[in-house]
C-alpha positions as CSV (number, residue, x, y, z in Angstrom):
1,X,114.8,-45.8,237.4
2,X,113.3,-43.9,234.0
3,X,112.7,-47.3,232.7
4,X,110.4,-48.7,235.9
5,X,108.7,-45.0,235.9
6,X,107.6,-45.3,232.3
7,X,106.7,-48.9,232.7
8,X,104.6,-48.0,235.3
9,X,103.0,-45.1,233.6
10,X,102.4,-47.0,230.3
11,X,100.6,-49.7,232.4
12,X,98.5,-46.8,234.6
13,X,96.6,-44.6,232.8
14,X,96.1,-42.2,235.6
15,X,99.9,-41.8,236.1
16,X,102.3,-40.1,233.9
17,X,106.2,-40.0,233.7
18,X,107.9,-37.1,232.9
19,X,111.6,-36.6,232.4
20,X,113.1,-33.5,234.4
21,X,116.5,-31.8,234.2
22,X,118.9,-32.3,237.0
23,X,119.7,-29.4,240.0
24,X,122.6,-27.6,239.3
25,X,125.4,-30.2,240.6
26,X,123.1,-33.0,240.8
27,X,124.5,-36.4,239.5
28,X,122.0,-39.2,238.6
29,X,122.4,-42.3,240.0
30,X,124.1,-44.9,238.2
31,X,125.3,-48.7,238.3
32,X,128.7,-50.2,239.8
33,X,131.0,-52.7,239.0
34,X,133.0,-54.4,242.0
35,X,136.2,-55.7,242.3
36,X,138.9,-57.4,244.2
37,X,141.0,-54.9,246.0
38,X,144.2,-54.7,244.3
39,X,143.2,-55.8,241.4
40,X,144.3,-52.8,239.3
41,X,145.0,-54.9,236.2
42,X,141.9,-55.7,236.1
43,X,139.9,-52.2,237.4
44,X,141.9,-50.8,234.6
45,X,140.9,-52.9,231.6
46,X,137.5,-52.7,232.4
47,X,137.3,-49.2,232.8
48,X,139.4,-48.5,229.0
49,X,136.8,-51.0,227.7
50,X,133.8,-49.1,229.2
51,X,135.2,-45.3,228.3
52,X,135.5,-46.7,224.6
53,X,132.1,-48.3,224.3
54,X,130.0,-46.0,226.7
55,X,128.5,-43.4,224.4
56,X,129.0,-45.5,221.3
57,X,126.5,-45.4,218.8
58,X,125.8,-49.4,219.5
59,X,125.9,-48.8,223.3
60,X,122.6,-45.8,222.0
61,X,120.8,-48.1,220.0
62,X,121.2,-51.4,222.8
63,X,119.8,-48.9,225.3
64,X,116.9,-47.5,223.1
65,X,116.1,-51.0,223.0
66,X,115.6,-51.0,226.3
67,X,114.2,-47.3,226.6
68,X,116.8,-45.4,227.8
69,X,117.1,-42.1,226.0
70,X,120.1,-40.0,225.4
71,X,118.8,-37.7,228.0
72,X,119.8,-41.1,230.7
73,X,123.0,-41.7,228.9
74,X,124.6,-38.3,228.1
75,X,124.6,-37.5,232.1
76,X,126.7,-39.9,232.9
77,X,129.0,-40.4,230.0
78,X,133.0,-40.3,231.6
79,X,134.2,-37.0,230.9
């Protein structure tokens, strides 16, 4: 992840981490949720929850807490 590859290179001088663009149709890999199969009640309020909040400018500043930059986040904002 960008987070573990700039941990690493903060504790390794001799490495550095640089941020690249994406190949043209290139997705970045993201994280999951699971659920129970036909559970759509369910799938469905989590997902309205998640396009409201994912973007937000308190779901930014939580992440830059953690280190992730917009250029993590915008990628794979819902469309």
């Amino acid at each position: 992840t960008a987070i573990g590859c700039r941990a690493a290179a903060e504790d390794n001088p001799a490495v550095q981490a640089v941020a690249h663009a994406l190949g043209q149709g290139a997705k970045p890999p993201v994280g999951g949720f699971s659920f129970a199969k036909g559970n759509d009640g369910l799938l469905n309020a989590v997902n309205a929850q998640l396009r409201g909040y994912l973007g937000s400018a308190d779901h930014r500043a939580r992440m830059a807490g953690f280190g992730i930059t917009a250029t993590e986040i915008d990628p794979v904002l819902p469309r």
